[in-house]
C-alpha positions in Angstrom: 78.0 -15.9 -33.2 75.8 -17.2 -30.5 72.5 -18.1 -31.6 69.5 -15.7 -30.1 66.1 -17.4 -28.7 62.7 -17.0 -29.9 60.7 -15.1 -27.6 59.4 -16.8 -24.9 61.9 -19.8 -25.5 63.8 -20.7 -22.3 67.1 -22.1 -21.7 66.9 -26.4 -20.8 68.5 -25.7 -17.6 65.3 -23.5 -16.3 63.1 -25.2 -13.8 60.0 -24.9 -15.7 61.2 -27.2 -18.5 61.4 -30.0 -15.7 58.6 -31.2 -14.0 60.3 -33.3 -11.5 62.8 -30.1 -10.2 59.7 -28.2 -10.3 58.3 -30.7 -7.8 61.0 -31.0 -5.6 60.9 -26.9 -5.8 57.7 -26.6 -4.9 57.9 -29.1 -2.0 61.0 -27.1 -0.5 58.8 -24.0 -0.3 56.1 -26.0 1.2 58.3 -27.6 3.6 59.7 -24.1 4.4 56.2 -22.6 4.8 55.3 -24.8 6.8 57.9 -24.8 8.8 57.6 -21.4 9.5 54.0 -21.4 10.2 54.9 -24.1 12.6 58.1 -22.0 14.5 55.5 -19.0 14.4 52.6 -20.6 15.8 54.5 -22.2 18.7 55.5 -18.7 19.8 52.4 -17.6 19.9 51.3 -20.5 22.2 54.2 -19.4 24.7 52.2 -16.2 25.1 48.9 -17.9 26.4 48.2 -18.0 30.1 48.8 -21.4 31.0 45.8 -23.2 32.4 45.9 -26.6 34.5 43.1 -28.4 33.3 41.2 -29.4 30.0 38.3 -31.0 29.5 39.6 -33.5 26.9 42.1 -34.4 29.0 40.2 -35.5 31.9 37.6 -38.4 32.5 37.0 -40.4 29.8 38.4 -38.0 27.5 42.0 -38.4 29.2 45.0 -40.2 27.8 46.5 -43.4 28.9 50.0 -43.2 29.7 52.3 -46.1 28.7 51.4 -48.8 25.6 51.3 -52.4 26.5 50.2 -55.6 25.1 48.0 -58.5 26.6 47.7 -62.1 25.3 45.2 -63.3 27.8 42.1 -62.1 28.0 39.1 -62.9 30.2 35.9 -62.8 27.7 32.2 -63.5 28.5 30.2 -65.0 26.1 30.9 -66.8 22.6 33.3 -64.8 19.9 31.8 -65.8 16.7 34.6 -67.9 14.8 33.5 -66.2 10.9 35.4 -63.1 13.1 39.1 -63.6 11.9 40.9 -60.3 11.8 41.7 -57.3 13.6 39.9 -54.7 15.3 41.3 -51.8 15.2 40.8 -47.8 16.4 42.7 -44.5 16.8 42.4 -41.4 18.6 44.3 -38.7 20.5 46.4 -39.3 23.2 49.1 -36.5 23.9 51.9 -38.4 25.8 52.6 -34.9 26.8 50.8 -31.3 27.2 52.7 -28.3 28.1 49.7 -26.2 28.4 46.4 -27.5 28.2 45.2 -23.8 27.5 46.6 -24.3 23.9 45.2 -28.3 23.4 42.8 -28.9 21.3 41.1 -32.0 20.9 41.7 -33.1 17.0 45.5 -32.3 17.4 46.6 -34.8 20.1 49.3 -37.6 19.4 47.8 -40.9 17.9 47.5 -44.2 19.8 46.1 -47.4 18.0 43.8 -50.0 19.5 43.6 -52.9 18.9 42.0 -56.6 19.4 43.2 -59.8 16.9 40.3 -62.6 17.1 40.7 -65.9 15.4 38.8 -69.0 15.4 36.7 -67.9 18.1 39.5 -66.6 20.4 40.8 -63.1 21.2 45.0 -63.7 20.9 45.7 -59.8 22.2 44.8 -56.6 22.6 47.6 -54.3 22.0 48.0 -50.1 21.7 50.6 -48.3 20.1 51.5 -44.3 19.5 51.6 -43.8 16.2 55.2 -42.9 15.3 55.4 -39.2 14.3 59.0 -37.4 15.1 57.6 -35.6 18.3 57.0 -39.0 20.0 60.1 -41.2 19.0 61.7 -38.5 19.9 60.3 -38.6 23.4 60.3 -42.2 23.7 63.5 -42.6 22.2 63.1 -44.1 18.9 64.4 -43.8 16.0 63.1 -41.5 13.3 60.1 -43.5 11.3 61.2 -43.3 7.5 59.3 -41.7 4.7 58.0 -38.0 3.9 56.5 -35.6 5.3 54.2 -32.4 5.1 52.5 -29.9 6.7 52.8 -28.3 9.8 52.6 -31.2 12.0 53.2 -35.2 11.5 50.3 -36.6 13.9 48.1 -38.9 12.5 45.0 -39.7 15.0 42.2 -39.9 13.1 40.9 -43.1 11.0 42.7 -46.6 10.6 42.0 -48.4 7.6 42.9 -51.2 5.7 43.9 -51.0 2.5 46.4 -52.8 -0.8 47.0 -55.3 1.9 48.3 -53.1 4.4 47.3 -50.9 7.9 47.2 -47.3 7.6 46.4 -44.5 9.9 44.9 -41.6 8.8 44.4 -37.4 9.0 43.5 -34.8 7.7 44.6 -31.4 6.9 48.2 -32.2 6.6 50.5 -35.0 7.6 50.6 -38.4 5.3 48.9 -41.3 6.2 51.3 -43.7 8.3 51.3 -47.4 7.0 51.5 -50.0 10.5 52.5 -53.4 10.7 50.6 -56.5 11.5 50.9 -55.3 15.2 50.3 -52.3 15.0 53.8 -50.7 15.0 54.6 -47.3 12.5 56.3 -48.6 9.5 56.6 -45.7 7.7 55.2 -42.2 6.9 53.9 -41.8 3.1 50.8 -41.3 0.4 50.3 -44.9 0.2 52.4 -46.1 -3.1 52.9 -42.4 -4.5 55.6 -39.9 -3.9 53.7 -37.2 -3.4 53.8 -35.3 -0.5 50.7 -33.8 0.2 47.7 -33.6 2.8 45.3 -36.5 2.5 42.0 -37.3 4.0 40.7 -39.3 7.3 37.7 -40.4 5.7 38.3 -41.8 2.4 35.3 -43.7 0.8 35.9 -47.4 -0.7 33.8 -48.3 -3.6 33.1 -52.3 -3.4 33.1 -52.8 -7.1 36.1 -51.2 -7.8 38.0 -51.5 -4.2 39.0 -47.5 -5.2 39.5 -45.1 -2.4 38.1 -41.4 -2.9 38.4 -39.0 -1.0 38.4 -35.0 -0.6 41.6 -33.7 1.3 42.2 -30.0 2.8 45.0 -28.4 3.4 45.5 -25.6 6.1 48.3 -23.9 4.0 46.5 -23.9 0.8 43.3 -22.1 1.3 41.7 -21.6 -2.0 41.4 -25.6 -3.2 40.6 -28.7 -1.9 41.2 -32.1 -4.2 39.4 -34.8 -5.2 41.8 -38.3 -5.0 41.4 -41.9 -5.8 43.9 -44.6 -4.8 43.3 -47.7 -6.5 43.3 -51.3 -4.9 46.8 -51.8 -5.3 47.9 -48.2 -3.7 48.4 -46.1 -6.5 47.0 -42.5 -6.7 45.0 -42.2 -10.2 43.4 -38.9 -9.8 44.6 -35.8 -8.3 42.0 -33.0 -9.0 42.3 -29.6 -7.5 38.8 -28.0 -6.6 38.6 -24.3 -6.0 36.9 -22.8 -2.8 37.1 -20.3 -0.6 38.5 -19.7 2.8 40.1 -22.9 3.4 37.2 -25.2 4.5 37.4 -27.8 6.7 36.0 -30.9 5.1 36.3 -33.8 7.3 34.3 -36.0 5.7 32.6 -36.5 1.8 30.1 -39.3 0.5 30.4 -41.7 -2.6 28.0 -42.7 -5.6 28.3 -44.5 -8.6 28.9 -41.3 -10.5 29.8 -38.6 -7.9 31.9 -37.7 -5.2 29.9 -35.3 -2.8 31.5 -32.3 -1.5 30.9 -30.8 2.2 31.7 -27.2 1.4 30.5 -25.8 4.8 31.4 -22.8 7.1 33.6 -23.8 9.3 36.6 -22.3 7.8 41.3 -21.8 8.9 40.8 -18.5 10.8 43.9 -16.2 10.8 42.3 -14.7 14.4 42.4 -18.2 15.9 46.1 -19.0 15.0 47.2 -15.6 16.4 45.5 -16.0 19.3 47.6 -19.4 19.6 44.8 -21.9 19.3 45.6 -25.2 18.8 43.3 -25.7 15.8 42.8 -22.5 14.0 39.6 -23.4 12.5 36.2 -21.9 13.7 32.4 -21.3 12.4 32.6 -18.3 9.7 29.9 -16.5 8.8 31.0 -15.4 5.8 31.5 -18.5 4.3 28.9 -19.6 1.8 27.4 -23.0 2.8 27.7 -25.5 -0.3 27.4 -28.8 -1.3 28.7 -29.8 -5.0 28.4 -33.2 -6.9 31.5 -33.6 -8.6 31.8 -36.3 -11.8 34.1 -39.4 -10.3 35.8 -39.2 -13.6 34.6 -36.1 -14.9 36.3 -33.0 -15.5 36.1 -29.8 -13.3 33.7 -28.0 -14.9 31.2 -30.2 -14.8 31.0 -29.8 -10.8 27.9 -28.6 -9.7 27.0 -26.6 -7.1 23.7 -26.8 -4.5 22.5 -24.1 -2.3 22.2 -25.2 1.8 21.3 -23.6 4.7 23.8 -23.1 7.6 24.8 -26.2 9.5 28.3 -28.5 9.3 28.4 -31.9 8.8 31.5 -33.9 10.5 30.6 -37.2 9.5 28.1 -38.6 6.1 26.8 -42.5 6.2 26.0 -44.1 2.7 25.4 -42.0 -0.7 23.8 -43.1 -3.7 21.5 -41.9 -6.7 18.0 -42.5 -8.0 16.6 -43.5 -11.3 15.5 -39.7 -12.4 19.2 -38.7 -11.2 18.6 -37.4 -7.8 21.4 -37.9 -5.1 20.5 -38.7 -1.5 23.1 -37.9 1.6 22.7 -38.9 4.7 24.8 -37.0 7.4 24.5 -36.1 11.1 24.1 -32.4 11.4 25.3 -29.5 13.6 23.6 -26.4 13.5 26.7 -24.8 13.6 30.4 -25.6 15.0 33.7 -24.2 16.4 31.5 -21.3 17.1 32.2 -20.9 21.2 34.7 -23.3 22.6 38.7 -23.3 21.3 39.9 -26.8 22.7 37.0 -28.4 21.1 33.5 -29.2 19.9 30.7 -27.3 20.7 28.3 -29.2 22.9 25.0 -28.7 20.0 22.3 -31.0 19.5 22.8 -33.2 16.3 20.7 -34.8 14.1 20.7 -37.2 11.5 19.5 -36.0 8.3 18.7 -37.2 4.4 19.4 -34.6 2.1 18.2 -34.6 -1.7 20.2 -33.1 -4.4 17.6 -32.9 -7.4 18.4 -32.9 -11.0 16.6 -29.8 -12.1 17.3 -28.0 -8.6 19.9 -26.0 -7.1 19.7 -26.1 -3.5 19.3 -29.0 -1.1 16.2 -30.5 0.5 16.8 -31.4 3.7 14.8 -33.9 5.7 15.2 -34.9 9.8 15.2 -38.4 10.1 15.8 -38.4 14.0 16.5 -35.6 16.5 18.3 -38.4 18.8 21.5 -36.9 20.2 23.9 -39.3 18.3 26.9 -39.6 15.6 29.6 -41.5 13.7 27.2 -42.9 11.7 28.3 -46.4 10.1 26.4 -49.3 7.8 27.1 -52.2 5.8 29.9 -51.2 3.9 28.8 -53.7 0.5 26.1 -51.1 0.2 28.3 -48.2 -0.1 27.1 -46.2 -3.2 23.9 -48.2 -3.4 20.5 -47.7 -1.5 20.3 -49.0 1.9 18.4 -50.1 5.3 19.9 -49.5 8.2 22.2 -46.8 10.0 23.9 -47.3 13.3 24.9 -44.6 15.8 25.8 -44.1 19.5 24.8 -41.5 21.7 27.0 -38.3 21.5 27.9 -35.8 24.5 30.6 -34.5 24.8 30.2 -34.1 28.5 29.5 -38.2 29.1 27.9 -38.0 32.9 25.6 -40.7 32.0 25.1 -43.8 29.2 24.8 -43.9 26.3 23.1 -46.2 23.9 23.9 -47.3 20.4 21.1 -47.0 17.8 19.8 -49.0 15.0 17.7 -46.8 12.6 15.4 -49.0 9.9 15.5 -46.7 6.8 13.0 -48.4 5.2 10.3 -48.1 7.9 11.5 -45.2 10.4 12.1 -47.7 13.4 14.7 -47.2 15.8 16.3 -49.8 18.3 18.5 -49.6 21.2 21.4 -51.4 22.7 22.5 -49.8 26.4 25.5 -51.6 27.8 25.4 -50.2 31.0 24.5 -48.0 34.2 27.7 -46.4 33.6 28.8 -47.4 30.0 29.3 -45.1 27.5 30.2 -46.6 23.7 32.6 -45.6 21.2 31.8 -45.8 17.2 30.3 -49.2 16.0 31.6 -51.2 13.1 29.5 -53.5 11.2 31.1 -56.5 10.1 28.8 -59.0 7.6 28.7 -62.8 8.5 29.5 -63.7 4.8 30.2 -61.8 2.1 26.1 -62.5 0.6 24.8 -62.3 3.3 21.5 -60.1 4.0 22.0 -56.6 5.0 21.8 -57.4 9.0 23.3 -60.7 9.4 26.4 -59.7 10.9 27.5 -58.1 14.7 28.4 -54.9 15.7 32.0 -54.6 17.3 32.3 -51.5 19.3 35.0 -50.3 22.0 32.9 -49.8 25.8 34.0 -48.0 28.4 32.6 -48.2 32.3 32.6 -44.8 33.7 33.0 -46.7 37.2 35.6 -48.7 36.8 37.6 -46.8 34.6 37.8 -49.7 31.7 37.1 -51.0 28.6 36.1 -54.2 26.7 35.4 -55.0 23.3 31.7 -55.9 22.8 30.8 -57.6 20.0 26.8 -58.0 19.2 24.1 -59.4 16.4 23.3 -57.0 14.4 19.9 -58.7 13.8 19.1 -59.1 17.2 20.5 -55.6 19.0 18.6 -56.0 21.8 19.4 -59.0 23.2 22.4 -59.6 25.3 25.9 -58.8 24.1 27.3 -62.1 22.0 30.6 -61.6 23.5 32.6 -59.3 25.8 36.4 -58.9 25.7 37.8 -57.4 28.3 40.8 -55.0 28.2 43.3 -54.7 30.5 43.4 -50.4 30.2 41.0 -47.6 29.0 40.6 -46.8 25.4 40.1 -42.9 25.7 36.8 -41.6 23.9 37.9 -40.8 20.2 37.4 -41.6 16.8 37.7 -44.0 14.0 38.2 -47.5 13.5 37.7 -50.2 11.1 37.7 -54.2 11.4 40.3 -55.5 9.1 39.6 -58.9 7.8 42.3 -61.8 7.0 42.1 -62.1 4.1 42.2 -58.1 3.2 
């Protein structure tokens, strides 16, 4: 006689009883979602009236066509020799466009930048496409090893250093991409874990702990977004999901000692925008509640909490940290509202960098306008990350560059601002502050920032004191092509 089961009881052989077939379950119907999602949206594309031009494919916006590498290069002025490292940035550059009508900005394929100084001398400046299939395929290389996820497998958004390697970084869905000491794809993956699953391009290093947190989005999974740390050595330690609404996109979040601060704003995945084969179906929604939550570091989800904010979006927070009577301060660069008119990219609105104050005994958000400047990517010294602060650096933002732009110093402390122009025709990419010792004061560092000369149609490195912004540029490297206006970089030391 065959023995019956209690109820409820399960044979071994059931997927539920094994959390590894599970997994690999669960990542087949991802992969096949998103597969489809992917074979579905490109049909929809076919159907849009093709279109010759696109503003971020032209001017300074417009992608350089073949990588190359250059070990001599002509540079004015003294590099400072504490500057051993690599400089390194990312943004889009589509090696091909079928029809710009469909482009969008965020979704182009990613090229690497990047300048290696030592002992006072700039050894080469080299740029590489980041390897996802679409390009080795066109190039013909080989297939870069590792996972993937998502709709997509470009990565063009943030390059970091981290656990001793070089990763590039996006959002939304495909893995980070780990690159070599030149700046070749090594391999596509969620650092030391096997999981496949979106990640962030702006995770959030904590000094004391060398941690990485970050909150990650995911297109095809609308209702969460999740709070992960990797540790120092690569290894994911927390994996929290976070309910929302309406698939957010957060591009950014801000660290403190004891909170991770979440951008829940209303730019939201719109169904209307994929069917009408966008590029980027995300756009302003008006019926998404603006939110902004402190969530425990180490804390369990119900202890989130939740602040009221008036309508605006936030790409990009600087430095986060607390008060003694338990208030949070943020400060962010603010839109009033985004992906609200144009579908290949940003909406040309005035910004403005803000500090917000998240009370103890409150639940909304006091917001307060600490310049109306036209600026973003906001960066400081990265030793005070989580810890109050002085200064904030920026660069002139339009997304229509005609004329230059200047890169700003703003003195928290006592509401000064300073001004660095480069140029009649020179307009400046993100600037990265890099400390002259690792004790030293707050300012007593340089500046290292991609240029580019609106005339000549190049770019140089320009490296300047931080302490002295206005004076003339400590060095200039040039570089032998354009680096196209884009996003993220990050100097990587030696000895990191």
């Amino acid at each position: 006689m065959t023995a019956r089961r209690p109820p409820g009881d399960r044979p071994h052989d059931c997927p539920d009883d094994h959390p590894h077939l599970r997994g690999e379950l669960t990542t087949f119907s991802e992969r096949l979602i998103a597969r489809t999602v992917a074979w579905g949206s490109r049909q929809l594309q076919k159907r849009v009236p093709y279109q010759p031009s696109h503003p971020y494919l032209e001017g300074l916006y417009a992608p350089v066509r073949q990588e190359c590498t250059q070990t001599h290069l002509a540079v004015r002025g003294c590099i400072p020799p504490e500057l051993n490292g690599l400089y390194a940035r990312i943004g889009p550059n589509p090696l091909r466009v079928d029809n710009p009508a469909v482009y969008h900005w965020f979704i182009g394929d990613g090229m690497v930048h990047g300048v290696r100084l030592r002992e006072g001398r700039a050894l080469w400046y080299r740029n590489r496409w980041v390897g996802s299939d679409s390009v080795n395929r066109r190039l013909g290389r080989a297939r870069a090893p590792g996972v993937r996820h998502g709709v997509s497998d470009v990565v063009n958004t943030n390059v970091i250093g981290h656990a001793g390697r070089i990763w590039a970084l996006v959002e939304t869905g495909a893995l980070p991409v780990q690159l070599d000491a030149e700046l070749t794809s090594v391999r596509h993956g969620y650092f030391d874990s096997p999981v496949p699953r979106a990640y962030s391009a702006h995770p959030h290093r904590d000094p004391d702990t060398g941690e990485l947190h970050a909150v990650c989005y995911d297109g095809l999974k609308r209702r969460q977004v999740r709070h992960v740390v990797v540790d120092r050595h690569g290894a994911v330690t927390r994996d929290l999901a976070v309910p929302v609404q309406h698939g957010p996109m957060i591009h950014d979040c801000a660290l403190t000692p004891h909170y991770v601060v979440i951008l829940d704003l209303p730019v939201t995945f719109s169904f209307r925008a994929l069917l009408r084969g966008e590029g980027l179906p995300y756009r302003w929604s008006q019926a998404h509640v603006p939110r902004v939550g402190l969530l425990p570091r180490a804390g369990a989800l119900a202890e989130v909490r939740w602040f009221e904010i008036e309508s605006c979006y936030v790409f990009h927070a600087a430095n986060a940290y607390e008060l003694d009577d338990g208030t949070v301060i943020v400060d962010v660069i603010t839109y009033p509202r985004q992906f609200d008119r144009r579908a290949g990219g940003l909406d040309n609105q005035q910004t403005r960098l803000e500090r917000w104050r998240l009370g103890p005994d409150s639940d909304s958000v006091r917001r307060h306008t600490l310049s109306e400047e036209r600026q973003e990517f906001p960066r400081f010294d990265e030793r005070r990350a989580t810890q109050p602060y002085r200064y904030v650096y920026t660069v002139g933002f339009d997304l229509e560059p005609r004329a230059p732009e200047p890169l700003y110093r703003h003195d928290l402390r006592t509401g000064g601002v300073l001004q660095h122009r480069f140029g009649a025709t020179h307009v400046p990419s993100e600037a990265v502050f890099v400390p002259r010792s690792a004790g030293g004061a707050e300012d007593d560092g340089w500046l290292l920032a991609y240029v580019s000369d609106l005339a000549a149609d190049r770019s140089a490195l320009v490296i300047l004191d931080a302490a002295h912004l206005q004076d003339e540029p400590q060095a200039v490297i040039e570089l032998p092509v354009r680096v196209p206006l884009g996003f993220h970089g990050n100097w990587i030391a030696d000895q990191a």
